[in-house]
N, C-alpha and C positions, 0 to 999 in steps of 0.2 A: 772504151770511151766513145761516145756520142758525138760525130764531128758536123759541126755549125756554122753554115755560112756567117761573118761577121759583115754587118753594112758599116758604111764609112761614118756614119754618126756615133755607133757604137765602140769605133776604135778611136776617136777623138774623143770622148768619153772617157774610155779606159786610159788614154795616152794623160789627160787632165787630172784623174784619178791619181796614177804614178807619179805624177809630180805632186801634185800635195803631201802623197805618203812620201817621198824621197825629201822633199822640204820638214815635213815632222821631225822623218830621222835625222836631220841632219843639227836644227837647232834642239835636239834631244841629246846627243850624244855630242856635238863640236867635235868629231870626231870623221877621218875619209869614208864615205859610202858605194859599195860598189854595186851597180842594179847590173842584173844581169838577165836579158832576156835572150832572142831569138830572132835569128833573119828569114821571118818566113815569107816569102811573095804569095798574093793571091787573098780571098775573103777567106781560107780555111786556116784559121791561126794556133789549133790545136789538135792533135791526132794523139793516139796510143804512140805511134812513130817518132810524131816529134815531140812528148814526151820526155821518152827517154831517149834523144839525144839530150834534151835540157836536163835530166837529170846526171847524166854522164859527164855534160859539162860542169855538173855541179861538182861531182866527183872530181873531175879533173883542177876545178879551180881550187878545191877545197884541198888537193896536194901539192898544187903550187905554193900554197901559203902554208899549209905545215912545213914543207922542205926552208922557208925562208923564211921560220919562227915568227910569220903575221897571223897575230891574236885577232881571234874572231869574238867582238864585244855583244852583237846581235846577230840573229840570222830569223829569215822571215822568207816564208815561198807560198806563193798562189798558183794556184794549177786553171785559170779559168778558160772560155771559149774564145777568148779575146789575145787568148797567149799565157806562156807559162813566164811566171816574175820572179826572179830573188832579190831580195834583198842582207844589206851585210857590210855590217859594222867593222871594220875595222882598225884595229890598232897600227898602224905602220906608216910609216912616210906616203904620202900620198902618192910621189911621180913614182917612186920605186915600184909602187902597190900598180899603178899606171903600164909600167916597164913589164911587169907578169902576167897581167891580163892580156897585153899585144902578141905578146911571147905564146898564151895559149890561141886567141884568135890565128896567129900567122903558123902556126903549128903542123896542121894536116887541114886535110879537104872538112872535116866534120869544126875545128876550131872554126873555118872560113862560115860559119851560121852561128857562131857566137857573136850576141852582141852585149861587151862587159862596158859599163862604163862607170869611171870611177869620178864622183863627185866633191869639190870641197866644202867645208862647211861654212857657212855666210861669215861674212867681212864687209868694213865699211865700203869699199868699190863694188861689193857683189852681194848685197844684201840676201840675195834668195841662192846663193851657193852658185856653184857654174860646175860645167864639167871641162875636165881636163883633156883637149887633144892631141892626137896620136905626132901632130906636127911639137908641140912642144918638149917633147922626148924624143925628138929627133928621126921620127918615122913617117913615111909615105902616109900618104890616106889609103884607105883598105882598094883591094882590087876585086873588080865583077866576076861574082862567080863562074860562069861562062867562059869570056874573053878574054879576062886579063888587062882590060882597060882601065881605068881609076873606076870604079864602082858610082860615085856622083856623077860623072859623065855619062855613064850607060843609062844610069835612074831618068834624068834628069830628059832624054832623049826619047824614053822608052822604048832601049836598042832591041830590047830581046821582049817577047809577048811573056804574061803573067803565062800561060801553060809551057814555055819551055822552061822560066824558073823552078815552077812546080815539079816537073820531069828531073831536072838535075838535080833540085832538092832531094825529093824523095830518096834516088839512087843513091846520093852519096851517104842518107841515113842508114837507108836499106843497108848499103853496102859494109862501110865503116863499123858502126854498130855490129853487124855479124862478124866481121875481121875481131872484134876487139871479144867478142863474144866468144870464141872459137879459141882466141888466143887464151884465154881466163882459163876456161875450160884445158885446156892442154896443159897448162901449166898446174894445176888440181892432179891433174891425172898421173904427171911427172914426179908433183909433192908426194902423193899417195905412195908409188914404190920407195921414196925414198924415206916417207916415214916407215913402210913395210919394216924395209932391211934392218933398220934401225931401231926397231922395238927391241925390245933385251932386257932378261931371256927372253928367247923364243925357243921352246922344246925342237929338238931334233932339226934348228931351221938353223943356215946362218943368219949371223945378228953383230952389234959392236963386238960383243964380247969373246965366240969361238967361231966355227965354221959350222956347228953342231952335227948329224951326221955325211957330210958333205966334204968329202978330201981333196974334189977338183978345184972349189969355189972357196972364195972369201967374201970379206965384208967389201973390196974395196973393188972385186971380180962386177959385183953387182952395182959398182958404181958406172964399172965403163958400160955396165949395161944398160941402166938407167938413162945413162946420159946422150944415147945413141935413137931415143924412141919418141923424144918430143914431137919431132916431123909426123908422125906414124899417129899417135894421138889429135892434129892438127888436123891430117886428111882423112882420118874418123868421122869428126866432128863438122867439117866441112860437105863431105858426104852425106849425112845426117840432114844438115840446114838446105841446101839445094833437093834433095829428095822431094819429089810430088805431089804434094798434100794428096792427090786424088788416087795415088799407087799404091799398091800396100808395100810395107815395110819391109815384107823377105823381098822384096828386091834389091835391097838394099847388101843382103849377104855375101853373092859372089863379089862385088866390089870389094866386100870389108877384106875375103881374105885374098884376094890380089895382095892388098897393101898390107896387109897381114905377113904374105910370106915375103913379102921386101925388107920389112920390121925384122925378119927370122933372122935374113941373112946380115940384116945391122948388128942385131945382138951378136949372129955369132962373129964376126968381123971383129969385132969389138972385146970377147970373151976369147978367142982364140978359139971357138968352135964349142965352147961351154956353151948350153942350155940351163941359163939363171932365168930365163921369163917367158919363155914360149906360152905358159899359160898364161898369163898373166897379156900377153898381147891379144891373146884369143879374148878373157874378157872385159880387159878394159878398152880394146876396140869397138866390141857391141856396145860396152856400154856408150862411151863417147858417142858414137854414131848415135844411140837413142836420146839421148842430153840436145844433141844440134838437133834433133826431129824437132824438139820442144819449145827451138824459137819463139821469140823470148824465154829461157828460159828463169824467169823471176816469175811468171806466172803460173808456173810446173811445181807438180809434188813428187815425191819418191816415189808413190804409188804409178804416177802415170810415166814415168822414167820406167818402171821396171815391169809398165806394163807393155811398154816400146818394144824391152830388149826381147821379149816374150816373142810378139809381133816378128819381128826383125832375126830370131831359130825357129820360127813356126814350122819348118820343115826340115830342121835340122838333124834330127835323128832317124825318122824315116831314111831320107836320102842317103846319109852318111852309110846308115847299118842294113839297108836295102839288101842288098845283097851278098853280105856278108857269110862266111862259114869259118868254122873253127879251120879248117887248112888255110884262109885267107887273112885270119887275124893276125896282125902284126906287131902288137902293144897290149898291154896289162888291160888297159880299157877293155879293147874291144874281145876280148877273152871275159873281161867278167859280165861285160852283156850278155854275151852267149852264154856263159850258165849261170851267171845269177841274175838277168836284167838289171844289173846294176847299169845307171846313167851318167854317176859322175857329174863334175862340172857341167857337163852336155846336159843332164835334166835341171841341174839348177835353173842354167841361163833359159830354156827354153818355159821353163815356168817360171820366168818373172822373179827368179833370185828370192824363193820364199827364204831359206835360211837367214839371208842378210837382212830382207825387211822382217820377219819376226823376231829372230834372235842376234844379230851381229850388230847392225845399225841400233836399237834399242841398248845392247849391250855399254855399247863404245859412248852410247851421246851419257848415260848414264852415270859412268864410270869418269868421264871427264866432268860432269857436273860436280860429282862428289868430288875433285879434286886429286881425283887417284895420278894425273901428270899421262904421256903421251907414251911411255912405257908400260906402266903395270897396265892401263885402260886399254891397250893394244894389244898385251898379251892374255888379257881378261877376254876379250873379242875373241881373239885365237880360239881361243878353247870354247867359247858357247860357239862356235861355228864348229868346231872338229865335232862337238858332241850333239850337232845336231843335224851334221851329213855325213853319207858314204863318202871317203875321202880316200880315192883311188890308189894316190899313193903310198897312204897310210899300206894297203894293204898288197902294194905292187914290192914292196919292202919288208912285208911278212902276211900273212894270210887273214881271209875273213874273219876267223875266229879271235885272233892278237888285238884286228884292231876295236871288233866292238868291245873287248874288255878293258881297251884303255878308254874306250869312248866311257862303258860303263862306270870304273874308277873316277875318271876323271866332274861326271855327271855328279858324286856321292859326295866332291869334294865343298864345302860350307862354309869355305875360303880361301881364294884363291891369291896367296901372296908369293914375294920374291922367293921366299924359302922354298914355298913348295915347285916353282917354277925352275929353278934351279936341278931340284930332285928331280923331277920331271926332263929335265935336260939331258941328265945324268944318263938318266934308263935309256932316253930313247939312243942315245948316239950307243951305247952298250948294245942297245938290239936293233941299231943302223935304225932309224924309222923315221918318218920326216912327214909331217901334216902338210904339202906345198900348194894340193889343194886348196884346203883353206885358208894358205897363206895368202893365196891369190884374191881370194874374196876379202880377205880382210883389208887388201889394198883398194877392192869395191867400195867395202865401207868407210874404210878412209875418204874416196874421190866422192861420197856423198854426203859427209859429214860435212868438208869443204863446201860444197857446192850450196851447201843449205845453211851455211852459218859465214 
């Protein structure tokens, strides 16, 4: 967005404007009207920034009044250089409607740049409506951003210069905004494991229904696990947002796995020393980390999410298998690098998660479109990801040859329902086999399905 000095003609303009439209609605509808703009000091009355704070406040009012079943009869928003406007009808007692608007203005630092006012509609003593003050509900008048003084006495003084309003505005957009940003995102990434676990069946995985091939873990092993890793996806993500536009993004790596192996020792704490998600921190930490590069991310696609995480292992496998030899390999992995250059998750995330954007993420928005529910579409997912990567464990559990023929099998299959997932169940825990690989990724496509819907 294009930001534009406003001269003081043109905001007395706009300000005469908002009343005539607030007067329309009001003997249109006889009904309370809440305008809801923004405290912004200085001629710059619109930015991308302050935006969306006004759109957040939108959000944020718009569940105030759901929680307190007030019917919204109209709703009306201007986006101009003059400042962002809402307008909004609605159903409910007015002082009440009054009492939740103060509630979100006195709320956090980001409410304190709300400005909600709730109008009534004309009567014989108030022919042109009036608005209702924060004194007649029983509240202070608002305080100075800044000081903490009555906000009209600072005004009224011009205690603090229009560039240090500017300065605290900003930051607390800045800031707030990315907290609340950061928070969304974590909580996506938490949802994700926890629809993971719970997709059922899931071949050879635990799930609601068994452990599948898995006799340490359960369904509920994976709960304490889950529940231990929110922090861990926060400073992903935060990571990610503070990074240096001007740095490139594998600098970003050795921080992720610091906090990576802090997340290890959560899980195991938590598991009693079980390994339910060690991968699964490895990539839903990149990912998260590339999500905060993308600040804001409403303006971001999957393509440039996953061209982040790309950016952010660019040197992943070099470095890791550097100098590696079959006497120093200490895991299934790094044994079928050396003789099969097999990559694993490792070459997924370092090129950009092609599986999930070709086949998993198309898979999942699909399958939920049609209505297939968060179970069969998640195990539907499962498998276009097992059958369209080397899937480590798949083969750490029996050999190269076993698993491309269940990959193959599974490929030929031209319907993939409860029935046959079951069978499938069946087989694998009989020949111990577990897809965790891909289970991992499919909690990716989860955390991107969320993020984009």
């Amino acid at each position: 967005m294009e930001t534009i000095e406003i001269s003081l003609p043109q905001m007395l303009d706009a300000r005469e404007r908002r009343a005539h439209h607030q007067l329309d609605l009001l003997y249109q509808y006889q009904k309370p009207l809440l305008c809801f703009t923004m405290n912004i000091a200085g001629p710059i009355k619109n930015s991308d920034l302050i935006l969306r704070g006004f759109l957040t406040g939108v959000e944020d009012m718009k569940l105030q009044l759901k929680k307190n079943h007030a019917k919204i009869l109209f709703e009306e928003i201007f986006q101009d250089p003059t400042g962002n406007e809402g307008y909004f009808v609605i159903d409910f007692d007015a002082f009440a409607l009054k009492s939740l608007t103060c509630e979100l203005e006195d709320f956090d630092e980001l409410g304190r740049l709300y400005d909600m006012d709730v109008l009534l509609p004309p009567e014989t003593n108030h022919p042109f409506g009036r608005k209702i003050d924060r004194q007649e509900i029983g509240l202070s008048g608002r305080h100075c951003l800044i000081c903490e003084r009555p906000a009209k006495e600072c005004s009224s003084r011009r205690k603090h210069s229009i560039e240090e309003l500017q300065t605290y505005t900003t930051d607390i957009l800045s800031r707030i905004l990315r907290e609340r940003e950061a928070k969304r995102i974590s909580n996506f990434a938490l949802r994700s494991l926890l629809y993971e676990v719970s997709v059922s069946p899931k071949p050879g995985l635990v799930d609601r229904f068994d452990c599948g091939s898995h006799k340490d873990m359960d369904f509920f092993t994976f709960l304490n696990s889950s529940s231990v890793l929110w922090p861990y996806f926060y400073q992903c993500v935060c990571l990610g947002q503070t990074h240096p536009k001007s740095h490139p993004l594998n600098e970003l790596l050795p921080k992720l796995r610091i906090h990576g192996k802090q997340a290890e020792n959560e899980m195991l704490l938590a598991t009693d020393g079980i390994n339910t998600h060690k991968g699964a921190i490895f990539t839903l930490g990149i990912l998260c980390a590339a999500i905060g590069t993308q600040f804001p991310v409403d303006t971001s696609t999957v393509d440039t999410i996953l061209e982040s995480c790309a950016q952010i292992t660019k040197n992943l496998i070099k470095d890791d298998y550097r100098d590696l030899t079959m006497q120093k390999a200490t895991t299934v992995g790094q044994r079928l690098y050396l003789e099969y250059g097999i990559t694993g998750v490792r070459g997924e995330i370092t090129n950009g998660l092609p599986v999930v954007k070709t086949f998993g993420l198309p898979t999942l928005k699909k399958a939920l479109d049609d209505g297939d529910g968060f179970d069969l579409a998640g195990a539907k997912t499962l498998l276009s990801i097992l059958t369209h990567m080397v899937d480590t464990n798949m083969i750490a559990r029996s050999d190269v040859k076993t698993a491309k023929e269940y990959q193959n099998d599974i490929r030929l299959q031209h319907k993939i329902n409860i029935d046959l997932l079951h069978q499938l169940n069946q087989e694998f825990i009989e020949k111990n086999l577990s897809p965790g690989g891909s289970a991992d990724l499919l909690a990716v496509c989860f955390l991107l399905y969320f993020l984009m819907h």
